[in-house]
N, C-alpha and C positions, 0 to 999 in steps of 0.2 A: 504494500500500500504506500511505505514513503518511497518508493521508487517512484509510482504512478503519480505522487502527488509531486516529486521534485521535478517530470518531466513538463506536469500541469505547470507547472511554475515558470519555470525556465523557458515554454514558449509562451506564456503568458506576459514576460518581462520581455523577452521577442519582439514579440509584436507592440505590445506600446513602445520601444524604442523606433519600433518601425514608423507606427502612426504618428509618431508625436516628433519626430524628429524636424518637420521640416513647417511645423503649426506655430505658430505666436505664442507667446507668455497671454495668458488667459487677465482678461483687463481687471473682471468681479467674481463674482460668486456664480451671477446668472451664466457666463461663460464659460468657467469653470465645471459646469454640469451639463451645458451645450457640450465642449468635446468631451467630456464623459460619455453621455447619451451615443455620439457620435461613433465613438472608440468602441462603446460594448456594441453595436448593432455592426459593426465594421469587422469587429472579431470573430462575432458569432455567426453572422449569414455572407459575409464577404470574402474574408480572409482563411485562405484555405491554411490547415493545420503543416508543420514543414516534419512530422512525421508518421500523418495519416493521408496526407492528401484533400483531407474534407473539411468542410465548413464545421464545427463545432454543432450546430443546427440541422445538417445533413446528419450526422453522427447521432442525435438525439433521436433522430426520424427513422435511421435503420434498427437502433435500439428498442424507441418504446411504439413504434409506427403509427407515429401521430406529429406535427408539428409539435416545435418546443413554445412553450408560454414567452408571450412578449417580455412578460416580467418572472424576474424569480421569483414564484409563489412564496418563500419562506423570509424575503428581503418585505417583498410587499403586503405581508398580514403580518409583519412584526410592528411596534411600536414607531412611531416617526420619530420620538425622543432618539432612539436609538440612531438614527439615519443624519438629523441635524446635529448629533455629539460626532460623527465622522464625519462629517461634511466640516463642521469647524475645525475639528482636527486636522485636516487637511490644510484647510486656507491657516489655519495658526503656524504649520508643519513649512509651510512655505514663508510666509514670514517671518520666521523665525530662522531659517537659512539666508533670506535675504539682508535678515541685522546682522547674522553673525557670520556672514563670508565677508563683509567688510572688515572685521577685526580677523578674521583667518588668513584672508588674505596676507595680513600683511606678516603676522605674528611666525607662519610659516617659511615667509621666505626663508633661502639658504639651508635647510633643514634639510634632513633625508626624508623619505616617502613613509617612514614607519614612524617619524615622529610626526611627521604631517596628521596622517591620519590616527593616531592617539590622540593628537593636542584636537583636533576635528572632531572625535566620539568625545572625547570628556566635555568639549563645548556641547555640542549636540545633545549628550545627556543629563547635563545640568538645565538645560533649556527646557526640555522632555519633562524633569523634577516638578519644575517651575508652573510647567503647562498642568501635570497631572494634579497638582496643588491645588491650581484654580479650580478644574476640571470636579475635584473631591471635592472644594466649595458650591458648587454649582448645585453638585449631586446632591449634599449633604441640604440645601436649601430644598429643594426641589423634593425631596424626601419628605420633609418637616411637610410642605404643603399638601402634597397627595402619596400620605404611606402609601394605600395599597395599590395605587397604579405604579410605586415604584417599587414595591414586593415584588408585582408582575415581569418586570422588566429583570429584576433581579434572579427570580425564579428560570424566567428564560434564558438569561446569561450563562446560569449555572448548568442549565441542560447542555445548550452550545459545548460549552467547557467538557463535559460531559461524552458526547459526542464525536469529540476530535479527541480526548484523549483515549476512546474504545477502539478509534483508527488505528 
């Protein structure tokens, strides 16, 4: 299984190098989810697989022979809480490389490549600290407000977790 899922991976990081390579830095949020939207529908019925040959969606179609769902059924009956916490995570994830390449940039020169990227992850993960900090503050408000829709969300999290670690 972690074979199957390192190859998932690895052409998955493929091909968004592929699609995104030659795309604009995304201006907001709303554009940001435009090539998203763009990307998944590009990967899944356009972009043929560079180890099967087929569409991702072709592959669904010999498997369960049926068209695959526009949306992922378990993305789109989950929680939107859930969906707006990674949608910020993203745009934070991004600006949060764009304040600290300014100071890596410089901090790095003349360095070898192994301190480069140390002094790079300990930035990165101090930033990450930072973000998850707020992120627990968010939570922890938003808890206080509506326990048991956040029970729910919690409950689900726990199944997920659940789930990938029986993989």
């Amino acid at each position: 299984m972690k074979t199957e899922k390192s190859i998932a991976i690895q052409e998955l990081e493929k091909a968004k190098q592929e699609f995104f390579k030659d795309k604009p830095e995304p201006k907001d949020e709303e554009e940001l989810k435009k090539q998203y939207n763009e990307f998944m529908n590009w990967y899944n019925n356009i972009r043929k697989q560079s180890d099967t040959g087929k569409t991702p969606a072709e592959m669904y179609k010999e498997i369960y022979g049926k068209t695959p769902p526009e949306k992922i059924p378990h993305i789109e009956d989950s929680d939107n809480e859930l969906d707006e916490m990674q949608e910020e995570a993203i745009i934070q994830a991004e600006a949060i490389f764009k304040k600290a390449w300014k100071t890596i940039k410089q901090e790095v020169e003349g360095i070898s490549q192994k301190e480069t990227c140390k002094y790079s992850f300990i930035t990165g993960f101090l930033a990450y600290m930072d973000f998850m900090d707020n992120m627990s503050a968010k939570l922890a408000e938003k808890a206080k407000q509506n326990p048991e829709e956040f029970n729910k969300i919690l409950e689900q999290f726990k199944s997920n977790v659940e789930k990938e670690s029986e993989e």
